[in-house]
BAVEXBA-415952 format. One line per 3 residues: number of its first residue (from 1); their letters; for each residue z, x, y of N, C-alpha, C. Coordinates in pm, whole numbers, plus 50000, padded with zeros to 5 digits. Last residue first. Layout:
BEGIN
NUM = A = Z X Y Z X Y Z X Y | ...
# end
This chain:
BEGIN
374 = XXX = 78460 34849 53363 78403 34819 53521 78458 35013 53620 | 78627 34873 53118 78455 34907 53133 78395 34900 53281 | 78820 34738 53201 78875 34881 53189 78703 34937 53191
371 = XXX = 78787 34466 53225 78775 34549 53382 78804 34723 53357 | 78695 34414 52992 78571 34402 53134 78653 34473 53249 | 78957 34422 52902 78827 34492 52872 78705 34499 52916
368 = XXX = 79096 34236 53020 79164 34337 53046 79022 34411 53006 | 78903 33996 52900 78893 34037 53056 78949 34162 53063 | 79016 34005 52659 78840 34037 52675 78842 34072 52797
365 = XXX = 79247 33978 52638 79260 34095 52589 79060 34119 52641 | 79267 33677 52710 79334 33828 52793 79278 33915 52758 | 79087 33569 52485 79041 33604 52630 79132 33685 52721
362 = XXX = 79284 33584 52254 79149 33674 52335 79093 33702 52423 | 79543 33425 52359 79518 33582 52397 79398 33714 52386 | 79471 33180 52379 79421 33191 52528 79485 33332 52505
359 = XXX = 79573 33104 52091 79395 33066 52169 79384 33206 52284 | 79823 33176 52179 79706 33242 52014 79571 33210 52075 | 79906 32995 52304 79880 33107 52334 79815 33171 52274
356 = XXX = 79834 32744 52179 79759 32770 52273 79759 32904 52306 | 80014 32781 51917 79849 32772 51932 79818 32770 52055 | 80252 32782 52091 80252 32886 51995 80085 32889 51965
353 = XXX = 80236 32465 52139 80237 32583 52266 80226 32752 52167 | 80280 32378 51871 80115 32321 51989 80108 32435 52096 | 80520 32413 51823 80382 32459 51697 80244 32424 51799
350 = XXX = 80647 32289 52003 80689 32487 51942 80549 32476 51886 | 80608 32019 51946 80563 32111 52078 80589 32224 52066 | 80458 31984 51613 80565 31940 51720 80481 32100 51839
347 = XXX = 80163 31802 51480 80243 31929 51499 80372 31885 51584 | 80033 31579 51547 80033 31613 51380 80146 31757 51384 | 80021 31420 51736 79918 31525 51741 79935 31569 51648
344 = XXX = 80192 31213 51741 80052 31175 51835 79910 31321 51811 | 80419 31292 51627 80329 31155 51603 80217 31150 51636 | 80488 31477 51797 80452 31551 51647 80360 31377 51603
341 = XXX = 80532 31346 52050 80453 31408 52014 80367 31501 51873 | 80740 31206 51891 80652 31059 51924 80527 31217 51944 | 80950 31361 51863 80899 31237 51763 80793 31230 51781
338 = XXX = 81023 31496 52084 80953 31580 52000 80861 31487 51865 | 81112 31281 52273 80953 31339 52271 80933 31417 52180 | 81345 31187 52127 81218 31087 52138 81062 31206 52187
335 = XXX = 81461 31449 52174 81421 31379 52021 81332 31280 52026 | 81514 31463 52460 81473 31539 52355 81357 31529 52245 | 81455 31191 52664 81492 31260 52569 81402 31367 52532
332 = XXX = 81251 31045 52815 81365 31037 52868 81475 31122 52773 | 80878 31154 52992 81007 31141 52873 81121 31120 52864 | 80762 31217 53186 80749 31061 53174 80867 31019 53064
329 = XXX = 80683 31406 53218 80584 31370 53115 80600 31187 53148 | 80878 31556 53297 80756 31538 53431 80640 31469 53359 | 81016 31555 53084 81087 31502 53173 80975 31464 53266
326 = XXX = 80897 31782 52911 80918 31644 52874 80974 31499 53041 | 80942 31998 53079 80785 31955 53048 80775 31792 53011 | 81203 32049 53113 81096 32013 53217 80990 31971 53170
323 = XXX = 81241 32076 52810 81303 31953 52918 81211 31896 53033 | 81065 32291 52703 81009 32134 52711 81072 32039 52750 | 81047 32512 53018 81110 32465 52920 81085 32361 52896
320 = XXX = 80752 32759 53088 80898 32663 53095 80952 32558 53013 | 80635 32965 53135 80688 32965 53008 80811 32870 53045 | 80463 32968 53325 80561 33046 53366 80700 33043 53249
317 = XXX = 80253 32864 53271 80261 33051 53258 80324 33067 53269 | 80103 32562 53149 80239 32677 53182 80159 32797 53147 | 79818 32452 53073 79846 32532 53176 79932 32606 53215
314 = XXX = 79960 32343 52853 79818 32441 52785 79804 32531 52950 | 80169 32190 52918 80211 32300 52821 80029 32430 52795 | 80046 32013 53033 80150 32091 53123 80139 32231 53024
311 = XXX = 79845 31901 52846 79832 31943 52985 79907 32069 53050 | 80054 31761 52676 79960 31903 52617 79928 32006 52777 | 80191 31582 52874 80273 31743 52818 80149 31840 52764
308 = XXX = 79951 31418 52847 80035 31496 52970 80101 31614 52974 | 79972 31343 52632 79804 31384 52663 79889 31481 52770 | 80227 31225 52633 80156 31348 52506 80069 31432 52569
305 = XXX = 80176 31003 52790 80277 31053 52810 80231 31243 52755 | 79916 30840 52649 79916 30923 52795 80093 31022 52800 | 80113 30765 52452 79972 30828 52430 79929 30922 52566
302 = XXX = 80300 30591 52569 80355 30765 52518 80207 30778 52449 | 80144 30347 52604 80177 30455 52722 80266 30602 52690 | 80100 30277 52348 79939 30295 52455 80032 30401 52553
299 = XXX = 80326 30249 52216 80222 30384 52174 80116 30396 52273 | 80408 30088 52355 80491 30195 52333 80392 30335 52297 | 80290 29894 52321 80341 29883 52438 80297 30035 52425
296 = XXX = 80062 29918 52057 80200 29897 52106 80175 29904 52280 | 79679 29882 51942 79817 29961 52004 79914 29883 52019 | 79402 29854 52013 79490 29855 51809 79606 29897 51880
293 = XXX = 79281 29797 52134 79313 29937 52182 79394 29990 52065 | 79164 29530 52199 79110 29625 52288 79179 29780 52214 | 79438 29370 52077 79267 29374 52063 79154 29476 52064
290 = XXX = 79677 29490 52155 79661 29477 52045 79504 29503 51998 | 79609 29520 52423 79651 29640 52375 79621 29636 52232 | 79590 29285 52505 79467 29395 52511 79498 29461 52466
287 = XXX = 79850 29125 52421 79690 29110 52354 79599 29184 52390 | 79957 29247 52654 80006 29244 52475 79897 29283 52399 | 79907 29163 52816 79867 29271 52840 79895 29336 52644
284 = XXX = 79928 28905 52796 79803 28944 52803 79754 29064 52789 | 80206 28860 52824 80145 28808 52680 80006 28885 52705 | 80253 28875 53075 80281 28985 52982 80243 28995 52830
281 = XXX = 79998 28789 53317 80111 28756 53179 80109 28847 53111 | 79890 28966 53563 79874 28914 53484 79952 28845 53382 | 79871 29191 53785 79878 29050 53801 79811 28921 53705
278 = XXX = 79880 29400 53772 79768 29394 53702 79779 29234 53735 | 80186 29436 53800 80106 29557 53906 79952 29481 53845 | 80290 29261 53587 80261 29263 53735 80189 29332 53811
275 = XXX = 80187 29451 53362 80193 29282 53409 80205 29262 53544 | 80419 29652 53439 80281 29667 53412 80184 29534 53448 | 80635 29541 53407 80607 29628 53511 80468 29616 53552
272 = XXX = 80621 29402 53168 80703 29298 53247 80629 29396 53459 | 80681 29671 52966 80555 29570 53003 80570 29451 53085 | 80822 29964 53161 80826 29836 53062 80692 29703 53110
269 = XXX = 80973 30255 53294 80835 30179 53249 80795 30054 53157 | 81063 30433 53305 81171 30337 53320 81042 30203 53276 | 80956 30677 53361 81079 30690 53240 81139 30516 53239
266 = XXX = 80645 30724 53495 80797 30609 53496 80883 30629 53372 | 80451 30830 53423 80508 30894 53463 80628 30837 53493 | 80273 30592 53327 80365 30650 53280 80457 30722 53241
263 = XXX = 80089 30540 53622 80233 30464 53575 80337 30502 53468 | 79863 30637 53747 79989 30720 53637 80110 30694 53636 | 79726 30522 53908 79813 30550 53951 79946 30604 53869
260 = XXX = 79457 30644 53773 79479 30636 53877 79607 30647 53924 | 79478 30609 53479 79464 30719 53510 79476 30734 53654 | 79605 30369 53475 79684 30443 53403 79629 30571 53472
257 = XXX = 79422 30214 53553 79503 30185 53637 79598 30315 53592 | 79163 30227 53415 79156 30280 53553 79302 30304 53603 | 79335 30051 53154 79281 30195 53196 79282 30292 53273
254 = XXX = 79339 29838 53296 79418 29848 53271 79414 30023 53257 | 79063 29776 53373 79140 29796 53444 79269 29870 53436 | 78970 29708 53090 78948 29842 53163 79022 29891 53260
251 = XXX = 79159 29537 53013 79126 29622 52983 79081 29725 53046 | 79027 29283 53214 79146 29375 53221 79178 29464 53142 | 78753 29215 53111 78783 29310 53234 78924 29369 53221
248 = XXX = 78906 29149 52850 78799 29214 52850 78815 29313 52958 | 79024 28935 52926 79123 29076 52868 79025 29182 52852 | 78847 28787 53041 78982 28851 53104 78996 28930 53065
245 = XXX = 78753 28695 52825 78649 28768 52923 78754 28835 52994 | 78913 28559 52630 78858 28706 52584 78796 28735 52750 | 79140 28391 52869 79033 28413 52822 78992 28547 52757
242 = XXX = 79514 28409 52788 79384 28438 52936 79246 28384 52799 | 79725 28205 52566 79672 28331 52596 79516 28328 52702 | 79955 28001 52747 79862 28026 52665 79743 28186 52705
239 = XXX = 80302 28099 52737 80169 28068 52799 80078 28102 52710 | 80684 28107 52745 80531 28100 52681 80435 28046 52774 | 80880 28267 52865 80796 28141 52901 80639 28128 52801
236 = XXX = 81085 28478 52866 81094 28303 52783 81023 28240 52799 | 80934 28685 52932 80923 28670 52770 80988 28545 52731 | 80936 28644 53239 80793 28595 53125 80820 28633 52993
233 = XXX = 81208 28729 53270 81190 28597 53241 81042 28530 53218 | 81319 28947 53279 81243 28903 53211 81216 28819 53204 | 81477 29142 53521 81351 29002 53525 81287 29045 53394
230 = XXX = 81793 29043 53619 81688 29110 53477 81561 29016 53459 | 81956 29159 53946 81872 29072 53851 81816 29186 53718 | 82264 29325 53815 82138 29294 53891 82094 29240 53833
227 = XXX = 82505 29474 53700 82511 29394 53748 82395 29361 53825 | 82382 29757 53660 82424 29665 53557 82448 29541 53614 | 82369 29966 53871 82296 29892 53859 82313 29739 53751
224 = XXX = 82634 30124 53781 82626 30054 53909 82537 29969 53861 | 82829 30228 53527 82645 30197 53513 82637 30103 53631 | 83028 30277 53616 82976 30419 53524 82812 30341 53517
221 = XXX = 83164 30035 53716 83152 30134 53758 83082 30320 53688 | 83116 29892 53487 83044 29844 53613 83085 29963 53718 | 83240 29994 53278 83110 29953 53271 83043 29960 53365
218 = XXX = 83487 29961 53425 83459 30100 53324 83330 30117 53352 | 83516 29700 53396 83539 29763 53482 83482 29917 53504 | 83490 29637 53104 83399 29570 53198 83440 29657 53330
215 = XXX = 83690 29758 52980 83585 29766 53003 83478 29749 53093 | 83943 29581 53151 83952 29743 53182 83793 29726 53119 | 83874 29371 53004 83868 29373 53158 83884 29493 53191
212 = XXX = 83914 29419 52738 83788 29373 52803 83763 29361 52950 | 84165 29478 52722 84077 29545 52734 83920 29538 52725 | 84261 29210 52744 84287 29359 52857 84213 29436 52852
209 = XXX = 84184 29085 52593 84111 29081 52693 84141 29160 52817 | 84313 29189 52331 84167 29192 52379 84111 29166 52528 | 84566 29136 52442 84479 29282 52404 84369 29310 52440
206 = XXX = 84533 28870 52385 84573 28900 52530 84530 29095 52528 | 84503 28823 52094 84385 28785 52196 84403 28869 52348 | 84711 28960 52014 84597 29025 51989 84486 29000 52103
203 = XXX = 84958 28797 52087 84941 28929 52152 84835 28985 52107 | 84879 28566 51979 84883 28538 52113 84883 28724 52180 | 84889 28636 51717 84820 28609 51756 84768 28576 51897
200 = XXX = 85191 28712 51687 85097 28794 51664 84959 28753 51709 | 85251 28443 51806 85355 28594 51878 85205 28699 51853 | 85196 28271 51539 85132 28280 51661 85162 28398 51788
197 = XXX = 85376 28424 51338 85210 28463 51341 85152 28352 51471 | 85601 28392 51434 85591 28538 51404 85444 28588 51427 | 85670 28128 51437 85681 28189 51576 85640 28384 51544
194 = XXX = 85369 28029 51245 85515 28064 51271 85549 28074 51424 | 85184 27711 51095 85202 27819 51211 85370 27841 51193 | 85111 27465 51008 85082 27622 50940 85140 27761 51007
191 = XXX = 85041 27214 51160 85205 27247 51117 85224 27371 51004 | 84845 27172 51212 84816 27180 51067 84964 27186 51063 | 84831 27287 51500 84759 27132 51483 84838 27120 51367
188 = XXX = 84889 27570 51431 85004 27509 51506 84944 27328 51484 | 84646 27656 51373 84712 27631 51249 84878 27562 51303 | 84468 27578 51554 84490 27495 51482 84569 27492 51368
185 = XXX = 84562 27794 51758 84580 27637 51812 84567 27555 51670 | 84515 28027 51636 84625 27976 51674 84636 27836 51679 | 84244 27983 51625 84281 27988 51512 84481 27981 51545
182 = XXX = 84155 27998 51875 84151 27874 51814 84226 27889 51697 | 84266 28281 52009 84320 28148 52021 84311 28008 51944 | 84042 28386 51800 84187 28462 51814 84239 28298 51861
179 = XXX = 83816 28300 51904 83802 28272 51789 83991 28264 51739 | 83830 28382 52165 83820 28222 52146 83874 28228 52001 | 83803 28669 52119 83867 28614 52164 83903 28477 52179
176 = XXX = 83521 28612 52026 83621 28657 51920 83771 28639 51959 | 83327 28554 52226 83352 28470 52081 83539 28475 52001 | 83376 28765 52383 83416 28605 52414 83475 28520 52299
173 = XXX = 83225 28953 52223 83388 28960 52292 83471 28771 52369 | 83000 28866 52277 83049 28840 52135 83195 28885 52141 | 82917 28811 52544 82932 28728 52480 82995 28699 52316
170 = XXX = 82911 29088 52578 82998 29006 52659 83031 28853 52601 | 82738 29195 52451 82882 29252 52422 82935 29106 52451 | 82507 29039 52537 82518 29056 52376 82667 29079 52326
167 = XXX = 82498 29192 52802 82493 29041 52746 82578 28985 52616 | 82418 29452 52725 82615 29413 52815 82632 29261 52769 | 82221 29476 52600 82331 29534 52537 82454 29425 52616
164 = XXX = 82059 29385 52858 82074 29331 52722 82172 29335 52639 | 82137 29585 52994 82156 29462 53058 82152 29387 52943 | 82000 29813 52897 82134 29774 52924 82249 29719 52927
161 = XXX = 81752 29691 52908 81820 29697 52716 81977 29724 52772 | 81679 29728 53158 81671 29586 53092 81747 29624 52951 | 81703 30037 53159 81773 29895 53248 81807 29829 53207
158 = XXX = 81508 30098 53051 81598 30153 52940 81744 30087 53063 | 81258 29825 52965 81307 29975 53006 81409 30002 52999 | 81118 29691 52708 81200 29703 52792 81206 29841 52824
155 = XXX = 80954 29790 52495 80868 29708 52604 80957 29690 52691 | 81104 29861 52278 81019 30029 52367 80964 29907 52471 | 81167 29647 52120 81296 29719 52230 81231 29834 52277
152 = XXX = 80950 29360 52179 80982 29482 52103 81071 29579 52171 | 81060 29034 52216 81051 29152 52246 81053 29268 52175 | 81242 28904 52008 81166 28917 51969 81105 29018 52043
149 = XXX = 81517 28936 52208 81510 29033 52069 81327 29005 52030 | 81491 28683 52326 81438 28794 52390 81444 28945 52269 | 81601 28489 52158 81479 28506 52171 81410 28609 52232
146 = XXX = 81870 28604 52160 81792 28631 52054 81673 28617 52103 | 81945 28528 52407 81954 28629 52399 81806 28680 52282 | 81962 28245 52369 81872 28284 52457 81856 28430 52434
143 = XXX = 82206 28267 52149 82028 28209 52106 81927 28230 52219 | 82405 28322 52286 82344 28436 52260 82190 28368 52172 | 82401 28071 52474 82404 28231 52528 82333 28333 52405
140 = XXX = 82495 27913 52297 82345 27901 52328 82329 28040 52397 | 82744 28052 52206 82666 28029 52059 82526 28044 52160 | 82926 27928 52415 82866 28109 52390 82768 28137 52290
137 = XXX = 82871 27722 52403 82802 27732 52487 82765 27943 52511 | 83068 27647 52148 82882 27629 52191 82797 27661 52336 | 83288 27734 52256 83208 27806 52127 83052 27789 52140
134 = XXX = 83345 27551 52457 83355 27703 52465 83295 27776 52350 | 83328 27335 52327 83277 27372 52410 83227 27495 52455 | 83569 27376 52098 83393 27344 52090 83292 27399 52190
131 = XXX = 83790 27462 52288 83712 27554 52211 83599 27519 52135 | 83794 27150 52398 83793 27327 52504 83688 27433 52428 | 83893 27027 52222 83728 26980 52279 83690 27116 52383
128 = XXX = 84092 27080 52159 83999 27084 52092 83881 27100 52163 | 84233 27046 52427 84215 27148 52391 84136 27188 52285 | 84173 26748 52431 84147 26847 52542 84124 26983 52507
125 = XXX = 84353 26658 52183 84211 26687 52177 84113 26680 52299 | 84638 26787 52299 84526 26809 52152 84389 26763 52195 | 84615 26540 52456 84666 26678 52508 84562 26775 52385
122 = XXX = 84613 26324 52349 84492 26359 52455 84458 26493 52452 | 84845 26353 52189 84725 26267 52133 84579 26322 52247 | 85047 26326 52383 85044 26436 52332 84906 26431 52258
119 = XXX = 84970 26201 52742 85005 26180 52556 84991 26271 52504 | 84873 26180 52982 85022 26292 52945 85041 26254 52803 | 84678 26031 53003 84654 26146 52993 84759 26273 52968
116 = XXX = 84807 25763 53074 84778 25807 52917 84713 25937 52886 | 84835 25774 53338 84998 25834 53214 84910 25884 53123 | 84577 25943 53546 84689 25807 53497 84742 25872 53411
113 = XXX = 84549 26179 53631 84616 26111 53775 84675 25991 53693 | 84318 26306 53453 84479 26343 53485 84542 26269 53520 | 84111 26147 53537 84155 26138 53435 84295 26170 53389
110 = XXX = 83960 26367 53688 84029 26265 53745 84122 26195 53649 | 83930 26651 53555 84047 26605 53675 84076 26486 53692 | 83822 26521 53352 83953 26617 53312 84029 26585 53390
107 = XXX = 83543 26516 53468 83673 26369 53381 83762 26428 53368 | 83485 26763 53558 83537 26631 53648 83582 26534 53592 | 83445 26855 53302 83588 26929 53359 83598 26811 53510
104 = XXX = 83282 26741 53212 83362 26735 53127 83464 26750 53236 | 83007 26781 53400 83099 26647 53392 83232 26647 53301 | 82916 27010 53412 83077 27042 53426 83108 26902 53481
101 = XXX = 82643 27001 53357 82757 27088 53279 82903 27104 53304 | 82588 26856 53577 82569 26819 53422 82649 26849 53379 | 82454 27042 53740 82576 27036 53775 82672 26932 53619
98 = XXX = 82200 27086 53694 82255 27121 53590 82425 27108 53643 | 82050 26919 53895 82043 26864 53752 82186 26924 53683 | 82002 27057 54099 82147 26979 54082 82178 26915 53969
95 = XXX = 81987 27439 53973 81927 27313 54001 82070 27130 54008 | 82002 27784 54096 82036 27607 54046 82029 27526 54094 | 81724 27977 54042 81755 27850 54131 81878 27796 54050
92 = XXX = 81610 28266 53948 81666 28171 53899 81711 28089 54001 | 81386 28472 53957 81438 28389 54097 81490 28263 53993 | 81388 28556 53580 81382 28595 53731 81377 28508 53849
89 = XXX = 81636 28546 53367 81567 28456 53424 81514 28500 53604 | 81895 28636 53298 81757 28682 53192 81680 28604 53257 | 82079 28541 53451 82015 28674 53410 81919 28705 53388
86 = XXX = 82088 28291 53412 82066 28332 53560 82014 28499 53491 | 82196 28293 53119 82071 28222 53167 82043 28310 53336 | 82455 28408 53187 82344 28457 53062 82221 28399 53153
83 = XXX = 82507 28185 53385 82532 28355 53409 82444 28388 53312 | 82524 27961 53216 82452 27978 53327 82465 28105 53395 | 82723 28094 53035 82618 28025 52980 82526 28043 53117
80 = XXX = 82985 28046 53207 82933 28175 53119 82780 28202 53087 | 82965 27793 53300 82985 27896 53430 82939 28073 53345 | 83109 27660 53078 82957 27666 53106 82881 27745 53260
77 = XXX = 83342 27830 53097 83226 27832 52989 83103 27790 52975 | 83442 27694 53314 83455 27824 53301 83344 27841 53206 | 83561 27447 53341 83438 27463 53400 83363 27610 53375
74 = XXX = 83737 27345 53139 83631 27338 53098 83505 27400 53203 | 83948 27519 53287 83931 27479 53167 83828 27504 53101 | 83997 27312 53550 83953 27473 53539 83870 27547 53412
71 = XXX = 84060 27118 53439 83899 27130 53449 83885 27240 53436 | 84328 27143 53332 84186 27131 53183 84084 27130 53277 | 84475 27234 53567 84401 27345 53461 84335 27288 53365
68 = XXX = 84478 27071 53744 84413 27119 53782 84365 27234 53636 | 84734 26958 53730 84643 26856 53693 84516 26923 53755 | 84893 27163 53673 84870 27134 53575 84755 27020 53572
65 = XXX = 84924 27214 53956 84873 27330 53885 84842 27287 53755 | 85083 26998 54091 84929 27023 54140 84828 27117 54009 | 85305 27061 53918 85176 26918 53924 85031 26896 53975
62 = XXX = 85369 27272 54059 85367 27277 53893 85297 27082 53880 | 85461 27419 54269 85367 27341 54255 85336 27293 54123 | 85624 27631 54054 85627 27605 54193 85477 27489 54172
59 = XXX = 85830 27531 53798 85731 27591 53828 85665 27545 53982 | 86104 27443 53742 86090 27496 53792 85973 27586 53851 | 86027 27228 53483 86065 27149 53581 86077 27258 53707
56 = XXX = 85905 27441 53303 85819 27310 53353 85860 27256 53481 | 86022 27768 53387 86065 27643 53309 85961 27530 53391 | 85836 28074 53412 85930 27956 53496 85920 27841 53369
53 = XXX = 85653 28248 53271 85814 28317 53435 85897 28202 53433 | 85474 28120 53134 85621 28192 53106 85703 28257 53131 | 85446 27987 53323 85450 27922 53242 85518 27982 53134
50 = XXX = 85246 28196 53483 85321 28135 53578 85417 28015 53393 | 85074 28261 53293 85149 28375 53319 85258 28298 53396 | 84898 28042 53272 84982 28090 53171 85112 28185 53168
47 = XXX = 84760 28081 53529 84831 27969 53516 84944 27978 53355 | 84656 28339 53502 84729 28326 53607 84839 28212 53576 | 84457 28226 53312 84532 28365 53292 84678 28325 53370
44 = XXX = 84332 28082 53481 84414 28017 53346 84486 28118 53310 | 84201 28216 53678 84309 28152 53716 84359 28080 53609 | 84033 28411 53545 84182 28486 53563 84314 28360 53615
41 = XXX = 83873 28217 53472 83946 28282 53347 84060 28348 53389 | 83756 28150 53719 83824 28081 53627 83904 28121 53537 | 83691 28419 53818 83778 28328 53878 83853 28207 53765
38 = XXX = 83521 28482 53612 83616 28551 53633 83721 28515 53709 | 83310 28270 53666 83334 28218 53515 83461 28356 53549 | 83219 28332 53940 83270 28218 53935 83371 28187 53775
35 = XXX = 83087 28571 53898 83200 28571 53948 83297 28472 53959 | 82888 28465 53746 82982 28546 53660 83108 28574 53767 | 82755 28337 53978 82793 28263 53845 82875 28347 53778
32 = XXX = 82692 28577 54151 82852 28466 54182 82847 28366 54053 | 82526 28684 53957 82619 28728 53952 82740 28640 54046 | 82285 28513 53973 82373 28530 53862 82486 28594 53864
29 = XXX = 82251 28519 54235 82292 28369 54152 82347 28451 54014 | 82374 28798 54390 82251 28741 54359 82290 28636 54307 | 82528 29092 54517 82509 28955 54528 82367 28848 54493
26 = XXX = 82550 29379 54487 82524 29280 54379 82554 29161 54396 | 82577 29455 54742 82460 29508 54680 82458 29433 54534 | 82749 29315 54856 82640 29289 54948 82529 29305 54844
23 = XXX = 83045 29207 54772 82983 29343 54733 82816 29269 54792 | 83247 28992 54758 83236 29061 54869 83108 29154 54860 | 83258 28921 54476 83167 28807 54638 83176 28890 54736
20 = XXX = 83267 29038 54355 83143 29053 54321 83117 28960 54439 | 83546 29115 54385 83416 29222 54420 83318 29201 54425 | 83665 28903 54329 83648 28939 54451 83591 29040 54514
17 = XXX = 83621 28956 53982 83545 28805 54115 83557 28823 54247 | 83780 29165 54022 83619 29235 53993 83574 29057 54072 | 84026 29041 54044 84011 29159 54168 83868 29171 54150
14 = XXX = 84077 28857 53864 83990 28797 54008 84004 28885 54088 | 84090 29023 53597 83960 28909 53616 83953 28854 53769 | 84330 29167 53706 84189 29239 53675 84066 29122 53704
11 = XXX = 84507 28944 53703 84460 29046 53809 84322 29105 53792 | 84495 28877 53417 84467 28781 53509 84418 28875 53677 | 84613 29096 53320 84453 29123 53275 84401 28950 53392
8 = XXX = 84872 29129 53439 84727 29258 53436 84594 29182 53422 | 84941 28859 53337 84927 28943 53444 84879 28992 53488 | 84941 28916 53014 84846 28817 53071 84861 28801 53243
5 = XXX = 85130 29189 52974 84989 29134 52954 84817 29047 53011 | 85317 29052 53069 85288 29133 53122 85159 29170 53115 | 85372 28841 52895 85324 28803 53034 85299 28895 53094
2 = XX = 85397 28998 52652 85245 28888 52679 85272 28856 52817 | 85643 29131 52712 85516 29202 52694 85398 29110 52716
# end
């Protein structure tokens, strides 16, 4: 069953790495970095699976393959880390600086080639030094993550929180899976271990990552776009805040710009959008809103969103429905627009369209009476 296991799910991890180098429409740095950290993982997969088909002395190439798996090893996890990062980071570059990250796994290889690297003494603390590694580098993944939590979650669009969400998974499915193997590895260190409760432990982790690879599959085919750049990368950069005279003019602008090109007709609409079209820091547009306007992201542009539906709803005749109404508003739900409009006007949309008609049936009833007097 575990090699069957670790088979499948080795397949799975370099059929999606051979999608993501072949696939035209999600080729970008971050994603051959994640294709690169699926190559790795399926070829330790691979290399495990080969290890319990065949005896040491019968494994095909079995020298080449072993003085090749602690880099593999180590190169994989920081191949994770620089994927997070490439993400959340718009025209991300690598740099040769950061090749850095995988001096571990070039001492690994060379380091192999003399004896004292076949000691059992090394062997251990290779594999220690695996799951440090591997822990801290999923640990900085999700501390980049966090900082983008400060973001308020209505200033992303409903893309970017996706993309956020998948991050967040991906990395805490990592964790736990690491967590599954280390805890094997050290209670076997401790001489704590059975053949009953590592069996059990070796078939949870391999679970997991079956079905983390059927997810991820799932994922990437039910949400295409998911795999693309995520440009946030002005919420990691701090800058100092424009001049009051700036936010001043931009303010208005900002204004002009809403009623002109009615940006919040975007269901997808986030301050990172906005910022740009105004060619400004997203910190700035923050601070006018805050300064200039006492407001949110969220509340300056579902303010226009509201103003919009009253619109639609005070002109319908043809008595249409607040999907449509909500939807041509700019709305991406139900419940978020009935919220945010009972927020913005003290009533919900049954109780606002029910008063307009009440308004607008004297005047039927006055004209029908100018023309019965004519």
């Amino acid at each position: 069953m575990i090699s069957s296991l670790m088979m499948i799910a080795a397949f799975q991890f370099l059929f999606f790495a051979l999608f993501l180098f072949v696939n035209n429409r999600s080729r970008s740095v971050a994603n051959t970095l994640f294709a690169l950290f699926l190559l790795g993982k399926g070829t330790i997969l691979g290399y495990n699976t080969l290890l319990s088909l065949f005896s040491g002395s019968d494994l095909p190439f079995g020298l080449l393959i072993e003085q090749t798996y602690f880099a593999v090893l180590l190169v994989y996890p920081p191949l994770l880390y620089l994927y997070v990062k490439a993400s959340v980071t718009k025209e991300f570059k690598f740099m040769k600086w950061q090749l850095a990250h995988f001096i571990p796994a070039f001492a690994a290889l060379i380091t192999h080639q003399f004896p004292i690297a076949q000691s059992q003494v090394l062997i251990y603390f290779a594999n220690a030094f695996y799951y440090v590694q591997a822990a801290s580098y999923a640990l900085f993944g999700l501390i980049l993550l966090r900082r983008l939590s400060q973001v308020a979650k209505s200033e992303l669009s409903f893309k970017q929180q996706s993309i956020k969400k998948w991050l967040a998974t991906l990395l805490g499915v990592f964790l736990v899976i690491l967590a599954i193997f280390a805890t094997d590895f050290v209670l076997s260190l401790l001489g704590l271990s059975s053949e009953v409760v590592s069996l059990g432990l070796m078939t949870s982790g391999l679970i997991m990552l079956f079905l983390f690879a059927n997810g991820m599959l799932f994922n990437s085919m039910r949400n295409a776009p998911l795999f693309s750049d995520f440009p946030l990368d002005p919420f990691l950069k701090k800058e100092k805040p424009l001049p009051r005279v700036v936010n001043e003019r931009a303010a208005g602008e900002l204004a002009e710009l809403m009623k002109r090109e009615r940006l919040f007709l975007d269901p997808d609409l986030g301050l990172s959008g906005v910022a740009q079209t105004l060619d400004i820091h997203p910190r700035s547009v923050s601070l006018i809103l805050k300064h200039f306007y006492g407001q949110s992201f969220s509340e300056f542009i579902n303010g226009y969103r509201v103003r919009n539906a009253q619109k639609l709803i005070e002109q319908d005749t043809s008595n249409r429905t607040f999907m449509d109404i909500l939807m041509d508003s700019g709305f991406r739900s139900k419940s978020v627009f009935n919220a945010t409009f009972k927020k913005h006007t003290g009533m919900t949309p049954t109780t606002f369209r029910d008063r307009c008609q009440k308004t607008s049936l004297p005047d039927v009833i006055e004209n029908r009476s100018e023309v019965l007097s004519t």
